[in-house]
Every structure is written in C-alpha cells, then in structure tokens.
C-alpha positions in Angstrom: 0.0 0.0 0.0 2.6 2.4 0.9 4.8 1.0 -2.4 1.7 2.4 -4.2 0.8 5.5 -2.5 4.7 6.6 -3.3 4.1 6.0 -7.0 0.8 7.9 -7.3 2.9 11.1 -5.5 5.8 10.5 -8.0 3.6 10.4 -11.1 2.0 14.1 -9.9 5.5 15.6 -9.1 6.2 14.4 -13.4 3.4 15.7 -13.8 3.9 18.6 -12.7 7.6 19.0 -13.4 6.2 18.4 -17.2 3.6 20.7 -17.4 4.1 23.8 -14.7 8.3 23.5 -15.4 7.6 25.1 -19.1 5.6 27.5 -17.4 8.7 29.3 -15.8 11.2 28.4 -18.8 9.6 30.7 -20.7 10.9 34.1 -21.8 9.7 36.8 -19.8 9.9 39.3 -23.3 8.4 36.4 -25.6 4.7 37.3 -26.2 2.2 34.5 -28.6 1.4 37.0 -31.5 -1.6 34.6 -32.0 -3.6 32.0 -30.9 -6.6 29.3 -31.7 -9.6 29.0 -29.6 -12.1 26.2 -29.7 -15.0 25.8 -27.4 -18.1 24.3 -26.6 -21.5 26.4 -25.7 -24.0 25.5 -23.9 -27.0 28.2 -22.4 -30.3 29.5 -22.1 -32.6 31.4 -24.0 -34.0 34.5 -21.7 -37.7 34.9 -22.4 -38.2 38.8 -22.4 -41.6 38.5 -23.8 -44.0 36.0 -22.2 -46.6 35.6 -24.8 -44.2 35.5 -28.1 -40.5 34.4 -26.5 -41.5 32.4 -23.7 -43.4 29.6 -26.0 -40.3 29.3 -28.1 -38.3 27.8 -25.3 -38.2 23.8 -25.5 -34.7 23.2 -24.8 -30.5 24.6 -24.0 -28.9 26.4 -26.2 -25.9 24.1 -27.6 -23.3 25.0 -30.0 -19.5 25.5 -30.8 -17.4 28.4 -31.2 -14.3 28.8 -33.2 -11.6 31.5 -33.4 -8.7 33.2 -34.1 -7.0 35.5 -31.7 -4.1 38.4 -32.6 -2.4 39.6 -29.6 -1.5 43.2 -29.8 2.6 43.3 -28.4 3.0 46.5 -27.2 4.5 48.3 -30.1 1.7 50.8 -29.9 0.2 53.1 -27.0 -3.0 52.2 -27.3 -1.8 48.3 -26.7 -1.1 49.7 -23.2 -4.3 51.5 -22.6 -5.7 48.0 -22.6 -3.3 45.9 -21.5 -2.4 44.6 -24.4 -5.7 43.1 -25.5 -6.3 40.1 -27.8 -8.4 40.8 -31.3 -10.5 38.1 -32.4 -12.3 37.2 -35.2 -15.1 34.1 -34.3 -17.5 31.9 -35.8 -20.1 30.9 -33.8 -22.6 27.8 -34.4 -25.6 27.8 -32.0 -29.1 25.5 -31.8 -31.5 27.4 -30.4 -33.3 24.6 -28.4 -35.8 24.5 -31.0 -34.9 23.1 -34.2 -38.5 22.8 -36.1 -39.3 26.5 -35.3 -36.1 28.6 -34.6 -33.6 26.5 -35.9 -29.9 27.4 -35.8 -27.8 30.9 -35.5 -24.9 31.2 -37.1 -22.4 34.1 -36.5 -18.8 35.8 -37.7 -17.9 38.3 -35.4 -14.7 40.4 -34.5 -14.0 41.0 -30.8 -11.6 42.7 -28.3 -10.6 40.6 -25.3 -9.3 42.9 -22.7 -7.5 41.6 -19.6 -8.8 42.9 -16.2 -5.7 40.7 -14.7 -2.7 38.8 -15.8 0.1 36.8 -15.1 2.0 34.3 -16.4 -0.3 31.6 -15.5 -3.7 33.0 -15.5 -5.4 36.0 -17.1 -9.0 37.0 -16.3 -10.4 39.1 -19.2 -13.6 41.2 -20.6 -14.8 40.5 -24.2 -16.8 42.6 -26.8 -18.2 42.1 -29.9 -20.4 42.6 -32.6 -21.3 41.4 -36.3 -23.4 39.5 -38.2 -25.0 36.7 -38.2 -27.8 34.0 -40.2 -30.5 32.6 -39.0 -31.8 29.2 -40.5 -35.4 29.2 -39.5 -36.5 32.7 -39.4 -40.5 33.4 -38.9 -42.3 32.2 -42.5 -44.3 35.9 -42.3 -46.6 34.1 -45.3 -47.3 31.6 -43.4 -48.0 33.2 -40.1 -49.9 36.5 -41.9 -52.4 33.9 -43.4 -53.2 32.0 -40.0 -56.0 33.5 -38.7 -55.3 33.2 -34.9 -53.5 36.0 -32.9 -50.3 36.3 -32.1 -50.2 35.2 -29.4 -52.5 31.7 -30.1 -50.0 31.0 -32.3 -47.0 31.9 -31.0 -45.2 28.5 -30.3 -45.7 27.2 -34.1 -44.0 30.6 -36.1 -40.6 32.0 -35.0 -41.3 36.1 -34.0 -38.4 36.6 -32.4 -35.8 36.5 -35.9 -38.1 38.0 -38.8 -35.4 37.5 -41.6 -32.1 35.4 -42.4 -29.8 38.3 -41.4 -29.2 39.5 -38.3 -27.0 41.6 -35.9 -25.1 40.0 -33.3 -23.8 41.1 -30.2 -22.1 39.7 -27.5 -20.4 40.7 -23.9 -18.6 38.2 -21.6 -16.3 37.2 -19.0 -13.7 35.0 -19.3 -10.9 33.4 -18.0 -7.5 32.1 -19.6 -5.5 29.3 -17.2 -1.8 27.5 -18.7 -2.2 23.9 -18.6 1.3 24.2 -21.2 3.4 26.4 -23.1 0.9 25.7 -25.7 -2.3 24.8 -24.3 -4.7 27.4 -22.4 -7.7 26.5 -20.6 -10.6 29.1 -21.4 -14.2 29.5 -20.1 -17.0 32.3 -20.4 -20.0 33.6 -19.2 -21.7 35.9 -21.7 -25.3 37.6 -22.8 -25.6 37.3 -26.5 -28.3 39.3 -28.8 -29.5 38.6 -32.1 -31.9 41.4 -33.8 -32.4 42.8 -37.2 -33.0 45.8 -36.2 -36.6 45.8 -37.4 -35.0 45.7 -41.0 -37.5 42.5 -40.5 -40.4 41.9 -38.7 -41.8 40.5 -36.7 -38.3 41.4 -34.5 -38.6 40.4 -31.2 -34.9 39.5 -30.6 -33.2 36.5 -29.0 -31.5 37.1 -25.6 -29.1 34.5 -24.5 -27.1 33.5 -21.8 -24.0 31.3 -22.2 -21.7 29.6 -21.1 -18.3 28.6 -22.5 -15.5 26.0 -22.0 -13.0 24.9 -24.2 -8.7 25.5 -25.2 -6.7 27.9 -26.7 -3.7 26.1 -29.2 -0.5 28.6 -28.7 1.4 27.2 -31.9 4.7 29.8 -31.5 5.9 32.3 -29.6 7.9 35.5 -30.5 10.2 37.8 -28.6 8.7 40.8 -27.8 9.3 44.1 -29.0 11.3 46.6 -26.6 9.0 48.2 -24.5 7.7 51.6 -25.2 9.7 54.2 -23.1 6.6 56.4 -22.5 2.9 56.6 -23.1 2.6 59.7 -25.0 0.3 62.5 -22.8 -3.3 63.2 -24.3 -3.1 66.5 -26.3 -6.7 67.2 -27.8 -8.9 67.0 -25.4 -12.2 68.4 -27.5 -12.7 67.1 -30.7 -16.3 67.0 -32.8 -18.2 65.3 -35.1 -20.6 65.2 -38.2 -22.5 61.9 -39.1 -25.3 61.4 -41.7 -26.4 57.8 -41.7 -29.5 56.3 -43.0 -31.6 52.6 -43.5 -34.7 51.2 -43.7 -37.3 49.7 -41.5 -40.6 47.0 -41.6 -43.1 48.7 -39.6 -45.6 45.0 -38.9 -44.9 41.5 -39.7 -47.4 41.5 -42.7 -46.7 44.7 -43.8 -44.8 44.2 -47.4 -43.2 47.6 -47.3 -39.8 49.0 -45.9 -39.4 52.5 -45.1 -36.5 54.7 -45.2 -34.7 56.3 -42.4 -32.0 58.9 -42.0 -30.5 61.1 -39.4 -27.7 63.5 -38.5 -26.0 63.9 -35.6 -23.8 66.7 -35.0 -21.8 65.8 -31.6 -18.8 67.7 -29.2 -16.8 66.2 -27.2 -14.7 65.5 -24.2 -11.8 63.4 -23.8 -11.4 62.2 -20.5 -8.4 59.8 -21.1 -7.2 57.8 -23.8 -10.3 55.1 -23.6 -13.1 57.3 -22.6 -15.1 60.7 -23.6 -17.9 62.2 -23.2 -20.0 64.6 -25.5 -23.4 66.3 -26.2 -25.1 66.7 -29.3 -27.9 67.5 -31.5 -30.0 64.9 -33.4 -31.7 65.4 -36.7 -33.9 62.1 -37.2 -36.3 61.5 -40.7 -38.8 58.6 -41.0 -40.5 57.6 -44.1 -42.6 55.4 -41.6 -45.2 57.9 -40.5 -47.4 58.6 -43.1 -51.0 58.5 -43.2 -53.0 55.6 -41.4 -56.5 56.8 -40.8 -58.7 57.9 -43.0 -62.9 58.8 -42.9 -65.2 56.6 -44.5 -68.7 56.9 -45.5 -70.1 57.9 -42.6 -67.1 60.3 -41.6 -66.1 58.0 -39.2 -62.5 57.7 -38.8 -60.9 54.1 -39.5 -57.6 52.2 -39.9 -57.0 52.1 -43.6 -54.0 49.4 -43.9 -52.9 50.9 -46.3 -49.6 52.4 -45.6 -48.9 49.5 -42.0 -51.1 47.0 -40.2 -49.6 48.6 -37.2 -52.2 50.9 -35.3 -49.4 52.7 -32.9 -49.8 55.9 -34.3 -53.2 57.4 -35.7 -52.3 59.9 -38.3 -54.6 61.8 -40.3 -52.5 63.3 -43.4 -49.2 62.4 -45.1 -47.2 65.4 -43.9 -43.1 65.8 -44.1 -43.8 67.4 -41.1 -44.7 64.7 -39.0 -41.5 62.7 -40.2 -39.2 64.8 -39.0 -38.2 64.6 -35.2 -35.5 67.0 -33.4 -33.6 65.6 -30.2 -30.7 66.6 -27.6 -28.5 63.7 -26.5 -25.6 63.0 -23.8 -22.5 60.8 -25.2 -21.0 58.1 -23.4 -17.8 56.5 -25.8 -15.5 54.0 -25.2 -12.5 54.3 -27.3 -10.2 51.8 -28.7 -7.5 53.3 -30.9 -9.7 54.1 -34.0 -12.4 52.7 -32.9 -15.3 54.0 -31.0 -18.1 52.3 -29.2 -20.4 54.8 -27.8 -23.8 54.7 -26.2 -26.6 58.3 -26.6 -29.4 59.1 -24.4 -31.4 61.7 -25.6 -34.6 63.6 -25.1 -37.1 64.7 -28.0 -36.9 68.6 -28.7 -39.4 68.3 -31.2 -41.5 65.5 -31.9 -44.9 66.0 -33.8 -46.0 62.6 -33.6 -46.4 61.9 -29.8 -50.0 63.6 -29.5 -50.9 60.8 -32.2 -50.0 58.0 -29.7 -50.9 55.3 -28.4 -53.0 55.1 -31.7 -56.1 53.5 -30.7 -56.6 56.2 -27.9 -55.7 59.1 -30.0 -58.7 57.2 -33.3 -61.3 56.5 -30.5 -60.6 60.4 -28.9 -60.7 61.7 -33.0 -64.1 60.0 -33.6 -65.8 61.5 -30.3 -64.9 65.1 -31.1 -62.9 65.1 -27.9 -59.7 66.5 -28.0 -56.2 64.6 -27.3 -54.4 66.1 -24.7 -51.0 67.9 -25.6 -47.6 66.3 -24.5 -45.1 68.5 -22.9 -41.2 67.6 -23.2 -41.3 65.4 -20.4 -44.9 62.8 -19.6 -45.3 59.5 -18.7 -46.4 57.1 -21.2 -46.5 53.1 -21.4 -43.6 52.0 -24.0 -45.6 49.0 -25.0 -47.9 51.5 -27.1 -45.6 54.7 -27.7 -42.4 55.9 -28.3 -41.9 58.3 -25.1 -39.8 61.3 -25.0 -36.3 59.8 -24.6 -34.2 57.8 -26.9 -30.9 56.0 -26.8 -28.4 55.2 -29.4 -25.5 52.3 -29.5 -23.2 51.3 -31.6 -19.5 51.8 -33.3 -17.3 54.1 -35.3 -14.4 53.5 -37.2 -11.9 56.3 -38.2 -10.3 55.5 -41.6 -8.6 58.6 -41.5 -7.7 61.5 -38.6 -10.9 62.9 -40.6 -13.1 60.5 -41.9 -15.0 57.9 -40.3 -18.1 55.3 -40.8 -20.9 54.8 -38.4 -23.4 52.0 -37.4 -25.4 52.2 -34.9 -29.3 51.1 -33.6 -31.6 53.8 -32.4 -33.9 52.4 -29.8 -36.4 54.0 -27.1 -36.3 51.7 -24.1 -35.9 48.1 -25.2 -37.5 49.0 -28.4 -35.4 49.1 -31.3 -36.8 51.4 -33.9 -33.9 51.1 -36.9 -30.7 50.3 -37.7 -28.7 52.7 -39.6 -25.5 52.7 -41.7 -23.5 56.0 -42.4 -20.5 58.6 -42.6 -19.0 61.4 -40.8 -16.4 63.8 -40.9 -14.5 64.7 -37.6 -12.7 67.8 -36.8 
C-alpha cells in the first residue's frame, strides 16, 4: 500500500515537473502573437416576452465556437491603454433549443478581449463584440400573416423573435484564460448574447441568450517581444467634434410588405477624458419615411384604420405630412475608445416630436371619432412604451476612423428596449 501510494505522488510531481516547469522556462519578453480557440457552448434562451419568446423555449442552447486571436505586443500606445488586449475574429454555431421553429444561429464576429488581470499563469479578461450573423429558420411571415389566430395563439408554431435570415449579433462576456502548457490554455465564459435585425425585418422580437463557454486555446509559437515603449505619449486634444449622416430602412408589422427609409444627422462635441473614454453632447436630426397616413374617414365620416400604408395601429395619423417625419432631439455621449475605434452609447430627449400627440394610436382614433380632443404632451410625460415611443431615446453602436478625418458609423436607435432602426453611415471629424 505504501509502495503504491509513493508512486501515485511521483507520477503528480512528473506531472507537474512536465507541465508547470515550461511555465517558468519561458521568456519573460516572448509574447504568442496569436492563438486558436475552440470551445463548446451551452446556455439558455432569456424569455423577455412571455406571450411570443417564452413559448419558443423547448430546450438549451448548444453550439461550438471557433476563433482566431491576434495579440497586440505593445508596439503601440494604445496596446497599453488595454493591457495589451487580444483581437478576435469568431465563428459561432448555436441551436436554439428548438430546431422545427427557430432552428440554428450562425455568426462571424470580430471582438476585443481585454485583460482585467494577468500573469503568467492566469489572465482574467472582458470581451466585446459585434457582427453578423444568419439565421436558419426565421419566422415564414406568409405563413404566419395567413393563420387566422392572434399572435399570441400562435405563438409557439411561427418564430417572431428573428423576422429574416440576417441579423446583428452582439455579444459581452467574461472570461478566464489558465496555462495547462506552453501551448495549451484552458478558457471558459460567461456571456449575454443578442441577435436582432433591427426591425429591418419583422416581426423582431430578438433573441437574448445567456451562455456559457469552456473549451482550449492552441498557442502554436511564440515570438520575442518588441522593446517596450519608453513612454505613453500624454493626451493632447482634449475636444474634438463630429458630423455623421447615416440612414436605413425599417418594416413597420410582420405582414406589412413595405420597408421605409430612415436617416439622421447627428452633430456631436466632445470631451476626452483619457485615452479610452469621452464624453460629448449633441444635436439629433432624425427623418422617418414610416409615419405617413394611417386613418382615414369613411362613409359615414367616421374615422378608420386604412391598412394601407402599415397593419400597425401605434400611431393614428390623419394626413401624409413631411412634417410629421421629422423629429429634433438633444442627446448626452458616453464612448468607449479603442485606438480608432469608438463604441459609444446616446441618451437623448425629443426637442421636437410631432408625432407623440398621435399616440398610443387607438386612444388618440377612439378620442378623433368622439370630437374630444387629445391632450397635448409636454417635453417630459409618462407614457406606457408598449404603445408609444416616449420622449427619450438611446443610441448604440461603433465608429471606425479610416482617417484622422473620416470615419463610418453603425449604430441602432432604440427607445427603451424597443429598437426602432438600424442605420449605416459617414461622418467627418474635426
């Protein structure tokens, strides 16, 4: 017994002579200037909406996930802003727990994986990232117009949370990277993943998921690493601004056959607090094809939903005025900045908005049709965001400087959970 006990402790010292030992061998200025990740997912689908989410869920969320990691080496500043982050690029394979209705996600994505803390051994790291991503099964909107029961009776047989094949995808996690061997890390995440197409489809209802991750990282070679900056240069413009015109289109209803176009300009200051962070303010210019005429007298003079121009009854409008397309907002920035790239997140409040007396629509048609009159909004009301817009909107999403001038945008305006458009565009920064 003690013969045996005394070769079980000298097969763990090997073992950990063979795997920790490399460990320490290694150079302290070698760096890996990339690495392959493979891992396994497995997670559940969050069901935001009760009545048209909830009846979706039949089972986990299992999948794979394989990418390809760049580690930035310190040759640059903003490599030591972040700690010398790892950019990603993944593709992502997911079943949604419900292959007959919702089918399968799959995504390509680029990512930053920032560490919070490192060592030689272990690193513990945030990740973002966004792109796109296809959906196999999204809802058959022929199908589901022509069945005469309501949504919500037929919710668990048509997929309205993923109205069309392409989607956005966006994903935030936590992870953590352990050295099993010069060449092999252990990895594992936590993340909340989002698929939308930012009512460029409907019905868009979204998927929210939450994940979790386990798998290895392959280290094939290292590299020594380049001599280490002698300083971080100091910030020397600290206000900057920008100009961005963007535009899209939007589906307004599920059955709805017509897309609407969109466009905005945003005109934004700001603030650099540090190299990673600023903050602005800005004006918001916002035009929407989407709210034209959809009541309209009949016979008797009574007013009615003409279906016309949407199925949706949110907002009862009488006439087809520019007017009433246009909307005029103030917004506070919030950006997170990553070399030439910025992710940045707007709240904002309505200056001028001539289509909030007209909501929620079937209030606003029922208050038309008794003579009564609908009760003016001021800047700032309470309203239910189930049947109108509100006063406040928010804005997130990223910008890429090409050059110190010119830069692209894309971004989803939303108010509240409720995503409204995505929008593409360019800008000019000065």
């Amino acid at each position: 017994m003690k013969v045996t006990k005394k070769i079980k402790a000298g097969v763990w010292v090997m073992l950990c002579v063979l795997f920790v030992s490399p460990l320490f061998a290694e150079e302290q200025e070698s760096y890996a200037p990339y690495k392959i990740k493979a891992q396994f997912i497995g997670g559940v689908l969050y069901p935001h909406n009760k009545d048209l989410i909830a009846p979706l869920v039949k089972g986990p969320m299992l999948g794979a996930e394989l990418a390809f990691e760049w580690a930035m080496d310190g040759s640059k500043p903003w490599h030591y802003h972040f700690n010398k982050p790892d950019i990603g690029l993944a593709l992502q394979a997911i079943d949604l727990g419900n292959p007959e209705v919702t089918g399968q996600m799959i995504a390509l994505y680029p990512y930053i994986n920032i560490p919070l803390y490192k060592n030689k051994i272990i690193s513990f790291n945030t990740k973002i990232g966004c792109g796109l991503a296809y959906a196999t099964k999204p809802c058959d909107i022929t199908a589901a117009a022509a069945d005469p029961r309501t949504m919500e009776e037929k919710a668990a047989d048509y997929n309205f949370a993923i109205g069309g094949p392409v989607d956005v995808a966006a994903s935030a996690a936590l992870n953590i990277d352990v050295r099993l061997h010069k060449n092999v890390l252990f990895t594992a995440d936590v993340s909340f993943s989002h698929f939308s197409s930012g009512n460029l489809y409907q019905p868009n209802y979204g998927l929210n998921l939450f994940n979790g991750y386990v798998g290895l990282k392959y280290v094939p070679v290292y590299k020594k690493a380049p001599a280490p900056l002698d300083s971080i240069p100091a910030l020397t413009k600290r206000w900057s601004g920008e100009i961005v015109l963007s535009g899209g289109a939007r589906k307004l209803y599920y059955s709805d056959t017509r897309h609407f176009g969109i466009a905005s300009l945003n005109v934004e200051g700001y603030y650099r607090t540090c190299h990673q962070h600023r903050v602005g303010v800005g004006l918001d210019l916002f035009f929407s094809d989407a709210y034209g005429q959809t009541v309209a007298p009949d016979a008797n003079g009574n007013y009615q939903w003409t279906n016309e121009f949407t199925h949706l009854t949110r907002t009862c409008t009488t006439e087809n005025k520019f007017s009433n397309k246009l909307r005029f907002g103030f917004n506070i920035a919030n950006e997170l900045t990553i070399h030439k790239v910025g992710i940045f997140f707007h709240v904002g409040m309505y200056l001028y908005d001539p289509v909030k007396d007209m909501e929620p629509g079937e209030a606003c048609l029922e208050a038309l049709n008794s003579g009564s009159e609908t009760k003016k909004k001021g800047l700032l009301y309470a309203y239910d965001i189930q049947k109108e817009d509100g006063w406040c909107y928010f804005r997130l999403g990223v910008r890429y400087h090409i050059t110190k001038h010119f830069l692209v945008n894309a971004s989803v305006k939303t108010h509240l959970q409720k995503v409204e458009f995505a929008e593409f565009g360019v800008g000019y920064a000065f």
